[in-house]
MOPAC internal coordinates of N, CA, C and O (Angstrom, degrees):
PM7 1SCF
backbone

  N    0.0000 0     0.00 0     0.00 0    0    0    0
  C    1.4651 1     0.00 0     0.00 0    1    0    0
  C    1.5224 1   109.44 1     0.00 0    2    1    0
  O    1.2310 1   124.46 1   116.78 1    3    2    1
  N    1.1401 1   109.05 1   -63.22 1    3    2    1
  C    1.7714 1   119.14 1   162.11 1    5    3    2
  C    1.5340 1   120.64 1   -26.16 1    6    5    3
  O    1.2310 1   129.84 1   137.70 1    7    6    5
  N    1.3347 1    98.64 1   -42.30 1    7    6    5
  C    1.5410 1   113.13 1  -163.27 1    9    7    6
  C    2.0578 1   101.02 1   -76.88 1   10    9    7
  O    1.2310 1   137.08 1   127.25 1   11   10    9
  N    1.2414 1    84.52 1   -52.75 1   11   10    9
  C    1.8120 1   107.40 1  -178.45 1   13   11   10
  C    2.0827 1    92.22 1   -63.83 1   14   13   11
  O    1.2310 1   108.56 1   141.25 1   15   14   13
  N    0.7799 1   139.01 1   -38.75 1   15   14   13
  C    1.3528 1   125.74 1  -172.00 1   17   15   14
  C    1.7190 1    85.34 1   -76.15 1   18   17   15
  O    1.2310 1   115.64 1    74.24 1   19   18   17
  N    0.8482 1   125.88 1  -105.76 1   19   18   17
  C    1.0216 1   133.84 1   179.80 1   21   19   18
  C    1.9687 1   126.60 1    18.94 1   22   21   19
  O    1.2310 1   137.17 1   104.60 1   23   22   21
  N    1.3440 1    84.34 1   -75.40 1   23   22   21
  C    1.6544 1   103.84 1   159.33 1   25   23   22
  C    1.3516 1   122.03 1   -53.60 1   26   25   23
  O    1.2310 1   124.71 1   135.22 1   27   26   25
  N    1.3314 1   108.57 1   -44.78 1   27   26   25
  C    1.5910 1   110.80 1   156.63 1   29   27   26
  C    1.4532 1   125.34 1   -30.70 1   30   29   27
  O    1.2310 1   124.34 1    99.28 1   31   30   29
  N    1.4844 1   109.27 1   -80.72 1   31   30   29
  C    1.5043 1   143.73 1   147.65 1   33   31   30
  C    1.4589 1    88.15 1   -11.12 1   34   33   31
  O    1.2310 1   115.73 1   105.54 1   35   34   33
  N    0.9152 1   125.72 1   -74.46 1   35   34   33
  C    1.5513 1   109.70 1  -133.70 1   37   35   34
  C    1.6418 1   104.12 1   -95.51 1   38   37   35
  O    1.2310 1   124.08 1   167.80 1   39   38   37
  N    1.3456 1   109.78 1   -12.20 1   39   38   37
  C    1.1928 1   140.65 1   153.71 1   41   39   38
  C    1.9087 1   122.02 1   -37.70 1   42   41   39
  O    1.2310 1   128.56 1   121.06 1   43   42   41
  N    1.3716 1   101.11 1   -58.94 1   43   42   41
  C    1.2497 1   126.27 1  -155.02 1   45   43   42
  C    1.5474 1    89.58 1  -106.57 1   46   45   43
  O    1.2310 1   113.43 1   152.22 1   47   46   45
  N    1.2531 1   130.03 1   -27.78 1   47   46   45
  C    1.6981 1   129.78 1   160.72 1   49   47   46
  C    1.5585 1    92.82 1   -55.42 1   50   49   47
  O    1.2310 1   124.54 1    76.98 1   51   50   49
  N    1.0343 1   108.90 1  -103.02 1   51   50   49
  C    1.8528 1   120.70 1   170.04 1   53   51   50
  C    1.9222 1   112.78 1    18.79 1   54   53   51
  O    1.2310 1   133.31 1   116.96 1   55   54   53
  N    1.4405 1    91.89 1   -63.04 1   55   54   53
  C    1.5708 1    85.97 1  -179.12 1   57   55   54
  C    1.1133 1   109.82 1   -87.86 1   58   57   55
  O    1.2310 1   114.85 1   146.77 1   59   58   57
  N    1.7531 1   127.36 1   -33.23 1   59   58   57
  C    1.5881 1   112.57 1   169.39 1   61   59   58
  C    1.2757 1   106.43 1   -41.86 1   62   61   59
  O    1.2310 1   117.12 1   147.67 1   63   62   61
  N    1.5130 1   123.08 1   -32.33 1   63   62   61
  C    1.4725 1   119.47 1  -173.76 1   65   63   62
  C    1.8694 1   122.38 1   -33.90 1   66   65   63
  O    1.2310 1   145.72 1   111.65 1   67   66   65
  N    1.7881 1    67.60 1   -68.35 1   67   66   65
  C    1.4279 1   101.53 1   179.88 1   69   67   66
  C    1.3235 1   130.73 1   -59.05 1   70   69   67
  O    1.2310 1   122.03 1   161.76 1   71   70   69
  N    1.1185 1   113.73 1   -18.24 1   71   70   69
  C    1.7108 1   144.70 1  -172.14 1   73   71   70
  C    1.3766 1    95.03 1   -60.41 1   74   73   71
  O    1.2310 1   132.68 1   112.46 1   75   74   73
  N    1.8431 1    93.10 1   -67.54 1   75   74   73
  C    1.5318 1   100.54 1  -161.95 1   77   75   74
  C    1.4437 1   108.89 1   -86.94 1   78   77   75
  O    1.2310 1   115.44 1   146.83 1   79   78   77
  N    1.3898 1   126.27 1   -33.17 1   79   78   77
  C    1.8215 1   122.57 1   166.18 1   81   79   78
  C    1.5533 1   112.74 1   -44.12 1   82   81   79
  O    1.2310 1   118.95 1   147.66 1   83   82   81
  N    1.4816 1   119.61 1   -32.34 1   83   82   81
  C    1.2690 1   109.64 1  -163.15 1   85   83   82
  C    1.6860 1    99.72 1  -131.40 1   86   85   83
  O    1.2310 1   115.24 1  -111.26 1   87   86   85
  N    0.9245 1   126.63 1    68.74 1   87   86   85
  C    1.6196 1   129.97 1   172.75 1   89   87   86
  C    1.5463 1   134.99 1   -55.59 1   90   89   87
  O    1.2310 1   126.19 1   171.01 1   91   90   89
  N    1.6587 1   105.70 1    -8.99 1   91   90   89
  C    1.3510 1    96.89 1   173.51 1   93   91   90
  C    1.8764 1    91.74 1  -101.42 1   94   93   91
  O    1.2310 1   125.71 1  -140.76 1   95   94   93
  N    1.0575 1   106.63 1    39.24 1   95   94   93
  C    2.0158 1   107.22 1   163.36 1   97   95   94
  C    1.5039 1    89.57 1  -103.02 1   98   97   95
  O    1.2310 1   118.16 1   -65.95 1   99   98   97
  N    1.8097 1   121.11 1   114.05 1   99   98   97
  C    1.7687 1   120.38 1   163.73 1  101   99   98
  C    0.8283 1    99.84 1   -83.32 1  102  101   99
  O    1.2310 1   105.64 1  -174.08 1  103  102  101
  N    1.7464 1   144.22 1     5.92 1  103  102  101
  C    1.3102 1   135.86 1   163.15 1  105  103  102
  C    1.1886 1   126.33 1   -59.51 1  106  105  103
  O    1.2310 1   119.25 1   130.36 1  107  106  105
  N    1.2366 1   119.03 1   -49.64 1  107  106  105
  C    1.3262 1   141.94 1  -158.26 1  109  107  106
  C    1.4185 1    96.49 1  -113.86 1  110  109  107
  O    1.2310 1   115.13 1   119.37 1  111  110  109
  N    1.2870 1   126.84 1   -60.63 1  111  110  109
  C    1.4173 1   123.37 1   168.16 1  113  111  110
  C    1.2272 1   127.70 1   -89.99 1  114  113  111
  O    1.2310 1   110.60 1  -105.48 1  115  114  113
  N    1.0232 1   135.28 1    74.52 1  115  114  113
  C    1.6544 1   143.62 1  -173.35 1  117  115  114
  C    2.0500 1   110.83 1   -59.84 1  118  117  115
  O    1.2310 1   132.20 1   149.28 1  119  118  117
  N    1.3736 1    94.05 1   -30.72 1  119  118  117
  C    1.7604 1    95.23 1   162.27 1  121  119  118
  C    1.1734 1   122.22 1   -66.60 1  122  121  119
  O    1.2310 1   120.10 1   180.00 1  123  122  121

């Protein structure tokens, strides 16, 4: 369970990553 939150987490960091590195994606970045 620990393991699965986690991966999530780090998961969902990853594309915030990506969100903000790559801004013409309105997927991920809708701003």
């Amino acid at each position: 369970m620990h393991t699965a939150l986690v991966a999530s987490w780090a998961g969902s960091m990853a594309l915030y990553e990506l969100a903000v590195f790559d801004p013409s994606n309105p997927v991920l970045d809708p701003m």
